[in-house]
C-alpha positions as CSV (number, residue, x, y, z in Angstrom):
1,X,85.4,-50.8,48.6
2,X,86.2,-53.9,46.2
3,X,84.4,-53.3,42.9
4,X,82.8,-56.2,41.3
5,X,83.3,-54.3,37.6
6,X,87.1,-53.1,38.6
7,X,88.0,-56.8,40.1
8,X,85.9,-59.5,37.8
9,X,88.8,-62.1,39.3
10,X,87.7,-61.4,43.0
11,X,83.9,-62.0,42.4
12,X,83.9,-65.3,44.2
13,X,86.2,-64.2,47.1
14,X,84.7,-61.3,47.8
15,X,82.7,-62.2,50.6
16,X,84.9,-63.5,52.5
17,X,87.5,-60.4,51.5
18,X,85.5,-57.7,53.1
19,X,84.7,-59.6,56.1
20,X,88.7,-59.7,56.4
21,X,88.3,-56.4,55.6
22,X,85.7,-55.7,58.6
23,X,88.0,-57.9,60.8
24,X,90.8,-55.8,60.6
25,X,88.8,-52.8,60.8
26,X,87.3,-53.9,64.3
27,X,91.2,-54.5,65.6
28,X,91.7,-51.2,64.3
29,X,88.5,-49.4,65.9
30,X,90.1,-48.0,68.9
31,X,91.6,-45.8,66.7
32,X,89.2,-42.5,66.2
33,X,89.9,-41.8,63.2
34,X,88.7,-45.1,61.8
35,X,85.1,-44.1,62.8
36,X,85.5,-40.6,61.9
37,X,86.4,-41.8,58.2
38,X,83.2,-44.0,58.4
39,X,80.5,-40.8,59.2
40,X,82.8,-38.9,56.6
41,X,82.0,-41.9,53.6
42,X,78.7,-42.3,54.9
43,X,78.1,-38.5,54.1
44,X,80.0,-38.5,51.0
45,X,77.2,-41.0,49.9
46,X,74.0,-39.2,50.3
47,X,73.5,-38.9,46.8
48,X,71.4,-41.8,46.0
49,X,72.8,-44.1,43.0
50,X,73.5,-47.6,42.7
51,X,76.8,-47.2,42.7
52,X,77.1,-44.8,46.0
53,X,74.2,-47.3,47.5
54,X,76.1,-50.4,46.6
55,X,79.4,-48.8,48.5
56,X,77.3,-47.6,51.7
57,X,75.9,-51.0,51.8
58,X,79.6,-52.5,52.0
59,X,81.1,-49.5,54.4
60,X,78.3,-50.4,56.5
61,X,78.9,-54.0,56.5
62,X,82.2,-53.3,57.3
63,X,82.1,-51.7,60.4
64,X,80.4,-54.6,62.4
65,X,83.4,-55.8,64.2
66,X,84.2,-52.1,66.0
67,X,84.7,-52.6,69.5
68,X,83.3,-49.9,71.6
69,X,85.5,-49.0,74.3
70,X,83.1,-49.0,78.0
71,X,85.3,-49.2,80.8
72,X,86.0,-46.2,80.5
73,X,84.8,-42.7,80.5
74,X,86.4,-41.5,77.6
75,X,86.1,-44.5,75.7
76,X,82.0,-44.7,76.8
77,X,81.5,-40.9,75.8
78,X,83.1,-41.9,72.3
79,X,81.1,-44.7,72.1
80,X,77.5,-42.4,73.1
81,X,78.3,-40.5,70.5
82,X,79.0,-43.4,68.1
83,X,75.5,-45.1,68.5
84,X,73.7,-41.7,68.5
85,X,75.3,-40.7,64.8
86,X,75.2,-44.4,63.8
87,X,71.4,-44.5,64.5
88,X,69.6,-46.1,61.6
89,X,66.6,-43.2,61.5
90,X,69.2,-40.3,61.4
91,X,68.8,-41.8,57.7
92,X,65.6,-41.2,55.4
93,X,65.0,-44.2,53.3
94,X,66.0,-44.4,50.1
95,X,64.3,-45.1,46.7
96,X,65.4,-48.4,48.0
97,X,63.3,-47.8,50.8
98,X,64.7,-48.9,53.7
99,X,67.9,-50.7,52.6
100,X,70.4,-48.8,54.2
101,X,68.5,-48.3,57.3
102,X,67.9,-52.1,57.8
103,X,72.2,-52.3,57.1
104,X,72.7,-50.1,59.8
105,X,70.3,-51.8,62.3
106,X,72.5,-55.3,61.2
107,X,75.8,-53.2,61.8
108,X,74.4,-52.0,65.5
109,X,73.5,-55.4,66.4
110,X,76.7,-56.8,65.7
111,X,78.5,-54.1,67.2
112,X,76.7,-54.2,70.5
113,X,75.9,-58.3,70.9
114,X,79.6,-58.4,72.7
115,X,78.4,-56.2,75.3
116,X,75.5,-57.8,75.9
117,X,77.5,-61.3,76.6
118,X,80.5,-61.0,78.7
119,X,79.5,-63.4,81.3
120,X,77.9,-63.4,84.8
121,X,77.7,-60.0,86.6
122,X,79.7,-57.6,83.6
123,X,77.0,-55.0,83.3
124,X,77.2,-52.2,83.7
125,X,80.8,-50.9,83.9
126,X,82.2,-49.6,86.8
127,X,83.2,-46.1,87.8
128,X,82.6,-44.5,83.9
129,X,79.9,-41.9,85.6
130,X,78.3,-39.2,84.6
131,X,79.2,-41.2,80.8
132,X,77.3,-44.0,81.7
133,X,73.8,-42.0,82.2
134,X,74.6,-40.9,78.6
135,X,75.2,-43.7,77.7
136,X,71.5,-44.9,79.0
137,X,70.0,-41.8,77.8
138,X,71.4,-42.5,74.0
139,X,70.1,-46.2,74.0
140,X,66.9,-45.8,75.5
141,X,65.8,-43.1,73.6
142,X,67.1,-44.9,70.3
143,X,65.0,-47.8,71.3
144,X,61.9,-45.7,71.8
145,X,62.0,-44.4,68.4
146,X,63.1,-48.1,67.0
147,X,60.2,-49.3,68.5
148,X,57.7,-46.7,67.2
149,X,59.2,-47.5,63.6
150,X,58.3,-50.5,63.7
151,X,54.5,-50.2,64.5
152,X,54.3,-48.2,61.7
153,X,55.7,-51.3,59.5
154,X,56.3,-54.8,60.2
155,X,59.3,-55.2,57.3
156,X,61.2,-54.0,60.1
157,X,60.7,-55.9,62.7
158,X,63.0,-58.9,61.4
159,X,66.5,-56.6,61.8
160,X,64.9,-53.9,64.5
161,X,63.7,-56.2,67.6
162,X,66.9,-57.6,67.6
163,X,68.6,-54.1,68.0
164,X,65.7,-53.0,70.6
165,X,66.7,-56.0,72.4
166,X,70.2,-55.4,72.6
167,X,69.3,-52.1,73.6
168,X,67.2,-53.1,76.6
169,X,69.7,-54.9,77.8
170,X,72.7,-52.5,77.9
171,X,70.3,-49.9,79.0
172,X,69.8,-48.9,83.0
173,X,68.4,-51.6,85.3
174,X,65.2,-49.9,85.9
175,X,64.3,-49.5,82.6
176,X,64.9,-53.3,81.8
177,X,62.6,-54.8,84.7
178,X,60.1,-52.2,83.9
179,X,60.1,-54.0,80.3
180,X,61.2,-57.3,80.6
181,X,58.6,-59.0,81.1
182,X,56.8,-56.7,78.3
183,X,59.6,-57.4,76.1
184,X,58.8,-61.2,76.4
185,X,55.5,-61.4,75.7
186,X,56.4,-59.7,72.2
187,X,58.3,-62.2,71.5
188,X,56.3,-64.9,72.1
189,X,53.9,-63.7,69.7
190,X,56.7,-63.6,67.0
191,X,57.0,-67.4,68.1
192,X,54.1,-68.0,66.3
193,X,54.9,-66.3,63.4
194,X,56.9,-68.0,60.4
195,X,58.4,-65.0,58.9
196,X,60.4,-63.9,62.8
197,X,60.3,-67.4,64.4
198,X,64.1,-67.6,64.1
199,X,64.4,-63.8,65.3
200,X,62.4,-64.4,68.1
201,X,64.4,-67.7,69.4
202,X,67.9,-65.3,69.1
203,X,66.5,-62.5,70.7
204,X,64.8,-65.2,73.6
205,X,68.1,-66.7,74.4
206,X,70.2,-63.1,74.2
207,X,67.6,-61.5,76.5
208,X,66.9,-65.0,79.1
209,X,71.1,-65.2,79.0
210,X,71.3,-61.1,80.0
211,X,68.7,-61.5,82.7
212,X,70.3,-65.0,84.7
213,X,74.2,-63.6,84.3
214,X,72.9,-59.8,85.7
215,X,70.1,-59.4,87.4
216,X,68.5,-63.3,88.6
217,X,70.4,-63.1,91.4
218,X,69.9,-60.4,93.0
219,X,65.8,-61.3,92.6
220,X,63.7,-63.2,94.6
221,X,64.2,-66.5,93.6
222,X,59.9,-67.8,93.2
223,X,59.9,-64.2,90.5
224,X,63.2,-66.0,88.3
225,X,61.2,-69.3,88.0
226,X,58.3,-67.9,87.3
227,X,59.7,-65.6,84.6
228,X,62.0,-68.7,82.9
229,X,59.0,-71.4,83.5
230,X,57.2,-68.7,81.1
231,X,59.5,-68.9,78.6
232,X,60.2,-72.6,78.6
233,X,56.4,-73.2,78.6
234,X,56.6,-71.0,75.1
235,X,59.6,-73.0,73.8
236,X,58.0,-76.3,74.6
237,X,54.7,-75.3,73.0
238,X,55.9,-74.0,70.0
239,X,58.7,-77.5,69.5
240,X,55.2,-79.8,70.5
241,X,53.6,-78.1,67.7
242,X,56.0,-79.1,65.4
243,X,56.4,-75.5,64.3
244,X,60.6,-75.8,64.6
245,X,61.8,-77.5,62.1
246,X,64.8,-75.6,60.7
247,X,68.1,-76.9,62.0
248,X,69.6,-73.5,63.3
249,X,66.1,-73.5,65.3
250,X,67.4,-76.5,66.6
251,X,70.8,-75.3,67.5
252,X,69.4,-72.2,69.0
253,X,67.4,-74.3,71.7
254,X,70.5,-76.5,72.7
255,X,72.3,-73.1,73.2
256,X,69.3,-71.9,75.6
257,X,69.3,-75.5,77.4
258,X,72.8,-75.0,78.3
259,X,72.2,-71.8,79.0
260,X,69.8,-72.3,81.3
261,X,71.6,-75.3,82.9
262,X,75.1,-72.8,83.8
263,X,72.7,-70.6,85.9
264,X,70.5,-73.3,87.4
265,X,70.8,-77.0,86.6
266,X,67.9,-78.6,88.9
267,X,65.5,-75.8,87.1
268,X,66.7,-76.8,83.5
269,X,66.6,-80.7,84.2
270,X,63.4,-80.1,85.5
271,X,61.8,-77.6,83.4
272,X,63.0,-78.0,80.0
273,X,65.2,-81.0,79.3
274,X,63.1,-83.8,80.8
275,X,60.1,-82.6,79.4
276,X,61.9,-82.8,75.8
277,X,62.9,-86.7,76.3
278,X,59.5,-88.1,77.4
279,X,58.6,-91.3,75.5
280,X,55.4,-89.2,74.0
281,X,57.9,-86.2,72.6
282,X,58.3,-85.6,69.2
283,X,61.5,-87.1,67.3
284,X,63.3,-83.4,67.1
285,X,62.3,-82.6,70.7
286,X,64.0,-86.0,72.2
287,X,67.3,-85.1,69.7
288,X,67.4,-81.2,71.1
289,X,66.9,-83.0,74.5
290,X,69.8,-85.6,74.5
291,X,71.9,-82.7,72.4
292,X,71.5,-80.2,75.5
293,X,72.5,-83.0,77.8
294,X,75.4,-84.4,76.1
295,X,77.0,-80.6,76.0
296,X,76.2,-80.2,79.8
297,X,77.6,-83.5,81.1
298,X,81.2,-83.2,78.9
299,X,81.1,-79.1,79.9
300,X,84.9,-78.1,80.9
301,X,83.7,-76.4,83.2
302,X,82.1,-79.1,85.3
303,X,84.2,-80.7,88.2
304,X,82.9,-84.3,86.9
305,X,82.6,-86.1,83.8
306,X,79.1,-87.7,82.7
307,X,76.0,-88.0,85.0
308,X,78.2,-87.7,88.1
309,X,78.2,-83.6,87.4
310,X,74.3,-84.2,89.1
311,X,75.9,-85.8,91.9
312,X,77.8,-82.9,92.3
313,X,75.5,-80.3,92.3
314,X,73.1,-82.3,95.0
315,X,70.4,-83.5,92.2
316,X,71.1,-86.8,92.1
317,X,67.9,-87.7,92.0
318,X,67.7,-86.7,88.3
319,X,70.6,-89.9,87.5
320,X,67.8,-92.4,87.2
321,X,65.3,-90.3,85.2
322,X,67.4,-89.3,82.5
323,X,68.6,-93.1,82.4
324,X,65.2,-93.6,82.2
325,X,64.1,-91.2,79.4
């Protein structure tokens, strides 16, 4: 833990210090002992100061680059019982309220976003039973409790739907179509509100990007439209309105374009990027529009270059439109 008072000189680098810090730490996390020391500070803490809140605070913050091992068993039972001690309501707030428990739900998210996107068809692991029912045990019954805490008050939604998100989707298939389409709906209500729009979009484009790479594929293809023409119908509403207009808002709806054009490009030509570049759209909606379709026609990945890539994948028909637009 740097000190502010014991290294004046380091005040300005300090930021990016302990995220080095937290860096190395994550290389380091296979090693158990580097979590053990972690539940030992965290407990060495309880007392509540400003000094002992100030260093939870950064022990916390430096623990969001641990790798959690899932492939196998005995790296997914160390990882159960990492997430179950790590849960952020094992903790009564504070006199700072809620400080430390909103840290942890930050330190959780980071932790577990990795999981959550590694690429078509990764989850869940293979051949790590009974660990993995533990594993879905753990997360689903943290999720419950996440979500009841925050019914109870809405300053935690900002860093708990995030986690609860997360947790949906690295918990067990059934529990996540049971709730998907639940889970949605939520968010599209935090669309409309200011104060989570930007939370919302993330968790949007996390859960959307979960649900095409594991389970749209092995569902009938009229249920995947329907569920992403829902959410593209939301994203387009809320862009017409003119109620995006921070830049990273921006940035987060070229990532779901693309998105969204890896797992099915006639769908997002049709449903989403077209509908951004018609002559009546607003200014930001054409830019996000010709943004997404810049990234996707240069993609690496494609086996052309340019507008040939529709040719390619039999939707030629879309050459003349987006000319056109």
């Amino acid at each position: 833990v740097v000190s502010q008072v014991d290294y004046p000189s380091l005040v300005d680098l300090r930021g990016l210090l302990l995220d080095h810090v937290a860096q190395l730490l994550g290389a380091l996390s296979r090693i158990s002992s580097v979590t053990e020391r972690f539940f030992i500070e965290l407990n060495n803490r309880r007392v509540d100061t400003p000094v002992a809140r100030s260093e939870t605070l950064n022990i916390i913050n430096g623990m969001r680059y641990l790798k959690l091992g899932v492939k196998t068993e005995g790296g997914l039972n160390a990882s159960v019982s990492f997430i179950a001690k790590a849960n952020p309501l094992n903790r009564p707030p504070n006199k700072r309220k809620s400080e430390l428990q909103h840290a942890l739900c930050n330190m959780l998210s980071s932790i577990l976003a990795p999981l959550a996107e590694g690429g078509k068809n990764h989850w869940p692991p293979l051949g790590v039973e009974p660990a993995l029912s533990l594993w879905y045990d753990a997360v689903t019954r943290i999720r419950g409790q996440l979500m009841y805490w925050m019914d109870k008050q809405s300053k935690h939604i900002a860093v708990g739907f995030p986690l609860v998100t997360l947790f949906l989707c690295l918990g067990d298939s059934q529990t996540f179509n049971i709730n998907f389409s639940q889970h949605l709906e939520i968010l599209y209500k935090y669309l409309k509100d200011k104060n989570h729009r930007s939370m919302a979009l993330d968790c949007l484009h996390r859960l959307v990007k979960f649900y095409v790479n594991v389970y749209a594929d092995y569902q009938p293809r009229n249920q995947v439209w329907d569920y992403l023409d829902s959410v593209t119908s939301q994203l387009l509403t809320v862009l017409k309105k003119g109620l995006l207009t921070q830049d990273v808002q921006h940035d987060k709806l070229v990532e779901f374009c693309v998105t969204l054009a890896e797992s099915n490009l006639d769908f997002a030509m049709n449903h989403m990027i077209l509908e951004l570049l018609k002559p009546d759209s607003l200014s930001e909606a054409k830019v996000v529009g010709l943004r997404a379709l810049l990234e996707i026609v240069v993609s690496p990945s494609n086996q052309q270059i340019g507008l040939d890539v529709f040719q390619v994948y039999g939707i030629g028909h879309y050459v003349p439109k987006v000319k056109s637009a």
